[in-house]
ROGU-360009 format. One record per residue (C-alpha): residue number from 1; x, y, z. Coordinates in steps of 0.05 Angstrom, whole numbers, plus 32768, in hexadecimal, padded with zeros to 4 digits. Example, Ala and Ser with C-alpha at 12.3 -4.5 7.8 and 13.67 -1.06 7.14 Angstrom:
2
+-----+------+------+------+
: num :    x :    y :    z :
+-----+------+------+------+
:   1 : 80F6 : 7FA6 : 809C :
:   2 : 8111 : 7FEB : 808F :
+-----+------+------+------+
This chain:
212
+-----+------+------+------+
: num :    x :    y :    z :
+-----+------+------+------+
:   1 : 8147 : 8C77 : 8851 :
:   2 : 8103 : 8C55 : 884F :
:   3 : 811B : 8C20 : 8827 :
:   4 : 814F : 8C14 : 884F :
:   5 : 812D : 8C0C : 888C :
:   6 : 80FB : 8BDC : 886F :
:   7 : 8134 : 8BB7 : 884F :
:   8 : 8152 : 8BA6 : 8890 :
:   9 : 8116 : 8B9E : 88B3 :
:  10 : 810A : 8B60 : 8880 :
:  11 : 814E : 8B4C : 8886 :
:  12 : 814A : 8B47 : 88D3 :
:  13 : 80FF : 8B25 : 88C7 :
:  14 : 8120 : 8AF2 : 889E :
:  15 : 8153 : 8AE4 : 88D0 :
:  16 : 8124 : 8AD5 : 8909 :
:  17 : 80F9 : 8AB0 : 88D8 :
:  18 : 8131 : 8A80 : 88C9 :
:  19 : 8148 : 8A78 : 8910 :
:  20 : 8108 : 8A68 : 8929 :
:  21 : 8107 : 8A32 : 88E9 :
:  22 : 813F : 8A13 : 8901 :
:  23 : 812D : 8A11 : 894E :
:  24 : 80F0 : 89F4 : 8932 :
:  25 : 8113 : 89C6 : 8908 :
:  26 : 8141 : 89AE : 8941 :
:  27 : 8108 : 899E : 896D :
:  28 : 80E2 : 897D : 8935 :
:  29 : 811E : 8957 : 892E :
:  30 : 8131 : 893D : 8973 :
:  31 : 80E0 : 8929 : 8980 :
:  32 : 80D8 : 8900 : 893D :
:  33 : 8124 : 88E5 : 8950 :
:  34 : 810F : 88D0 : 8998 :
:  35 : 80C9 : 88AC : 897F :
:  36 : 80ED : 888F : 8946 :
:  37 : 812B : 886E : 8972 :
:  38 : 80F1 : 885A : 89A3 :
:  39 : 80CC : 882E : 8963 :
:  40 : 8115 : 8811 : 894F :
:  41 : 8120 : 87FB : 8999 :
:  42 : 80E0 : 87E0 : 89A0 :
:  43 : 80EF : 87B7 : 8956 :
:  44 : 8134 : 87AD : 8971 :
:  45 : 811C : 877F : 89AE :
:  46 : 80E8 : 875A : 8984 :
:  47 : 811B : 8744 : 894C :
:  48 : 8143 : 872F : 8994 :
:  49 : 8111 : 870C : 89A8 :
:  50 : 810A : 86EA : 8969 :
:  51 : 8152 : 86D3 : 896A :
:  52 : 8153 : 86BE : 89AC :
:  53 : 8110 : 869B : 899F :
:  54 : 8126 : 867F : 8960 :
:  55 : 815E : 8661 : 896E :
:  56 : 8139 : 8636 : 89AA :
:  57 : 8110 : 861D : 8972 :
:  58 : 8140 : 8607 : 8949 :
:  59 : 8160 : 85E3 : 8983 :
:  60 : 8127 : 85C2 : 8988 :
:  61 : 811B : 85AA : 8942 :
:  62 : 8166 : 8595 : 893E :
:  63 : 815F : 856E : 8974 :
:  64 : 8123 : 854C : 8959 :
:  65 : 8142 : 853B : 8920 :
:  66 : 8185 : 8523 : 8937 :
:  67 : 8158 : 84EF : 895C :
:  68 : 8122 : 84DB : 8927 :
:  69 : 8157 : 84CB : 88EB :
:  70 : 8132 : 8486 : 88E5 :
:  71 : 80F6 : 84AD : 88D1 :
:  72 : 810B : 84CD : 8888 :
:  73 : 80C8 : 84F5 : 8886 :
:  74 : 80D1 : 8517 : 88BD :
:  75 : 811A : 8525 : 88BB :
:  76 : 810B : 854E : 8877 :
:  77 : 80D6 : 856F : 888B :
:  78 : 80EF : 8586 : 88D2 :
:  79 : 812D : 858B : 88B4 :
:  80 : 8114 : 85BB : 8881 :
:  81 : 80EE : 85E3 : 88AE :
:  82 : 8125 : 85FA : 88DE :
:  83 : 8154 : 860C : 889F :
:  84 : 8114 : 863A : 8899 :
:  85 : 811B : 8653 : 88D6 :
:  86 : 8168 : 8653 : 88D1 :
:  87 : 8163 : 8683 : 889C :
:  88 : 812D : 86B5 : 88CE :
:  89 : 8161 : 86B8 : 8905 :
:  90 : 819E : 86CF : 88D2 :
:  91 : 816D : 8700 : 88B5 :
:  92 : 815E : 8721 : 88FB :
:  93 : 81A3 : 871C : 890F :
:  94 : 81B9 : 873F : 88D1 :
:  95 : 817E : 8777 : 88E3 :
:  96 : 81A4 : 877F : 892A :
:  97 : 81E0 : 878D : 8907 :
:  98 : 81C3 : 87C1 : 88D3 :
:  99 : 819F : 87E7 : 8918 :
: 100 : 81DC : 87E3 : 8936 :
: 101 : 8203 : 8806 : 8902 :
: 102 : 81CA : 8844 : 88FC :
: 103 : 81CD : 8883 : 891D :
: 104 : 8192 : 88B2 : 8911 :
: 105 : 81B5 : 88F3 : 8929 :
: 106 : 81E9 : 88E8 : 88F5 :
: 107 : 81C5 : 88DB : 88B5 :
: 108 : 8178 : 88D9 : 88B7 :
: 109 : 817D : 88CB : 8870 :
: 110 : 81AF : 8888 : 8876 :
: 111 : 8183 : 8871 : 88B5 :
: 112 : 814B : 8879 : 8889 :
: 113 : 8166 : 884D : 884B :
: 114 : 8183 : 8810 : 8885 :
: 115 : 8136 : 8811 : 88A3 :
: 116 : 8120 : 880C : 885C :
: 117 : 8148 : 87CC : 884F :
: 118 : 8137 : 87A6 : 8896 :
: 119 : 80F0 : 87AF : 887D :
: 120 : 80F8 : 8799 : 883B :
: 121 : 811C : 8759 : 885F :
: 122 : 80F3 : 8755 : 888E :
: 123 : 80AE : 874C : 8863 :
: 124 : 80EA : 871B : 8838 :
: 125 : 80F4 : 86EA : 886F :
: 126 : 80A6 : 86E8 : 8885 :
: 127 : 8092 : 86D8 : 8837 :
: 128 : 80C9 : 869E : 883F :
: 129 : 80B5 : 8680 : 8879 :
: 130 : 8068 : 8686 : 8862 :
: 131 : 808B : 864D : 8829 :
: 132 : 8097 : 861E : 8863 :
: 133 : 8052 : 860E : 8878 :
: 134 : 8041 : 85CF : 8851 :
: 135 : 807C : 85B1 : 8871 :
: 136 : 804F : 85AE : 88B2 :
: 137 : 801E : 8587 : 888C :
: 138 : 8059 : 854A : 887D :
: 139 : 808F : 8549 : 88BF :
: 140 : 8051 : 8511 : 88E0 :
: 141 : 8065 : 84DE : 88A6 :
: 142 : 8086 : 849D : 88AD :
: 143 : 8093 : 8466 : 8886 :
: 144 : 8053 : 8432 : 8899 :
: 145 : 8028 : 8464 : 888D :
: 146 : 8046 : 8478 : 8842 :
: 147 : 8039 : 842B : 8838 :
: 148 : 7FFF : 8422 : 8854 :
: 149 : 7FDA : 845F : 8850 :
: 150 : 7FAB : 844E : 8824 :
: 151 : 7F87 : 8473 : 87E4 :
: 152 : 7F55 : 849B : 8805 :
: 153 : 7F87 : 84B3 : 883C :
: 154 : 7FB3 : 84C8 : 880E :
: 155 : 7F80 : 84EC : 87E3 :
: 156 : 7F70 : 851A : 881B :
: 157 : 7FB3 : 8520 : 8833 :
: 158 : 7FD6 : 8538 : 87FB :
: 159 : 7F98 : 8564 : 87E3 :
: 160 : 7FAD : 8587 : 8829 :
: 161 : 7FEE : 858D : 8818 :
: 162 : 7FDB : 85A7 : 87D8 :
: 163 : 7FB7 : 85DA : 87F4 :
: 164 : 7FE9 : 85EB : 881C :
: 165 : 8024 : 85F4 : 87EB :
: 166 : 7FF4 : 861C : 87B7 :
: 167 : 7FE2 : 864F : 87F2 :
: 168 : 8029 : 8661 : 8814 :
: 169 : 803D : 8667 : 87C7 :
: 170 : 800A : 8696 : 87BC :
: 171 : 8019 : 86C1 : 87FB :
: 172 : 8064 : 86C4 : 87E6 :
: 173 : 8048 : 86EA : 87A0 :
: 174 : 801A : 8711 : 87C0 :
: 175 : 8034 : 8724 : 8803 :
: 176 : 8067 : 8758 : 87DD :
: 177 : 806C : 87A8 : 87DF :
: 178 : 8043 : 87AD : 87A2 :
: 179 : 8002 : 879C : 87C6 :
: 180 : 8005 : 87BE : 87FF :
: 181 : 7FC6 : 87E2 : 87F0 :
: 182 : 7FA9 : 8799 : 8805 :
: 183 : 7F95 : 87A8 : 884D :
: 184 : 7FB0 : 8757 : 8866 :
: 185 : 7FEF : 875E : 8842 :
: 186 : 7FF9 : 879E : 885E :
: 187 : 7FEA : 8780 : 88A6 :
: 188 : 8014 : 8748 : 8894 :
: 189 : 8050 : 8776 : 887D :
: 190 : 8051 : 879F : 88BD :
: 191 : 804C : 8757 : 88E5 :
: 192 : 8088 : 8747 : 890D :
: 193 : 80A4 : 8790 : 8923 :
: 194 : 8091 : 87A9 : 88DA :
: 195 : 805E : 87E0 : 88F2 :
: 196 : 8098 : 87F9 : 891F :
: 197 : 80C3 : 87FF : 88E4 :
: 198 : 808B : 8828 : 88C0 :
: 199 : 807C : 8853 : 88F9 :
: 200 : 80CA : 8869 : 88FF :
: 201 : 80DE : 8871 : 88B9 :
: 202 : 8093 : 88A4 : 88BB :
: 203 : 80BD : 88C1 : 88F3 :
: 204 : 80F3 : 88D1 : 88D9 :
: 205 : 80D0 : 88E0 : 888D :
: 206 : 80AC : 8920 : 88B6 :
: 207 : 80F9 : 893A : 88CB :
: 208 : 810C : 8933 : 887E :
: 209 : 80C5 : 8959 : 8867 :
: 210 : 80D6 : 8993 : 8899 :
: 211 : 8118 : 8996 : 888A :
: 212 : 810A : 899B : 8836 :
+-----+------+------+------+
């Protein structure tokens, strides 16, 4: 009868134990949910903002091309530069689309893997558009001065540009996953709404902890 009586005392301890688990769990839940859906809002508007912003600024550079096309130099360049920046804008967009497809109190799991690829774009399009700095260095050309620029100009010029091309190809190596431990790279990687990203996929990493 003893045995008994302890038996179901343990049973009914275990049951109490795993409802107060699960209230636990639910409230763990609906916390991390909340500050992680206020981190993708917050990322949301900024990737807005970089649409709407973006697309003013390729307005712009269209328009400066469509009326410099006697100037070859800077046609390329410019020209270059806001396929760049075409490229940003369709990259955001496609984010907004991915966000608008996730739903955290379905799947913590599926939100978690569609935050994972944004980032991984997102650091993407930031080591591209790193590649189209030099292009700032040649958009002031024109055809008197290739003529008549002279040795020494040209010297110093093109050194710049040099020095240009070898560093935004060595940022696009380096500014990759792998060196993270870098504290710039990591800076750099949570630039542009990435430290939001970060701070809601922790979020919702603590609900998946508890929950194992």
């Amino acid at each position: 009868m003893e045995e008994a009586t302890i038996k179901q005392l343990w049973h009914e301890y275990d049951l109490k134990l795993e409802k107060n688990l699960q209230l636990n769990y639910k409230i763990i839940r609906e916390l991390q949910t909340q500050k992680a859906e206020d981190r993708i809002s917050s990322f949301r508007r900024n990737q807005i903002f970089g649409v709407v912003g973006g697309i003013i600024w390729i307005l712009i550079l269209v328009f400066l091309v469509v009326n410099t096309l006697h100037n070859i130099y800077f046609v390329i360049s410019v020209g270059l530069i806001a396929l760049f920046n075409i490229f940003a804008v369709a990259a955001y967009i496609r984010h907004l689309a991915i966000l608008d497809q996730m739903n955290i109190t379905d799947s913590v799991t599926a939100a978690q893997k569609k935050l994972a690829t944004i980032q991984a774009s997102l650091n993407n399009v930031g080591r591209i558009l790193v590649l189209q700095a030099p292009l700032y260095c040649t958009f002031w050309y024109n055809q008197d001065l290739v003529d008549h620029g002279g040795t020494t100009f040209w010297l110093i010029n093109l050194s710049i540009v040099a020095v240009f091309v070898a560093g935004s190809v060595y940022l696009f190596k380096t500014l990759t996953h792998k060196n993270i431990h870098r504290k710039w790279v990591r800076s750099f990687m949570e630039s542009f709404g990435g430290k939001k990203l970060s701070a809601a996929m922790e979020f919702l990493n603590d609900i998946e902890e508890y929950q194992k």
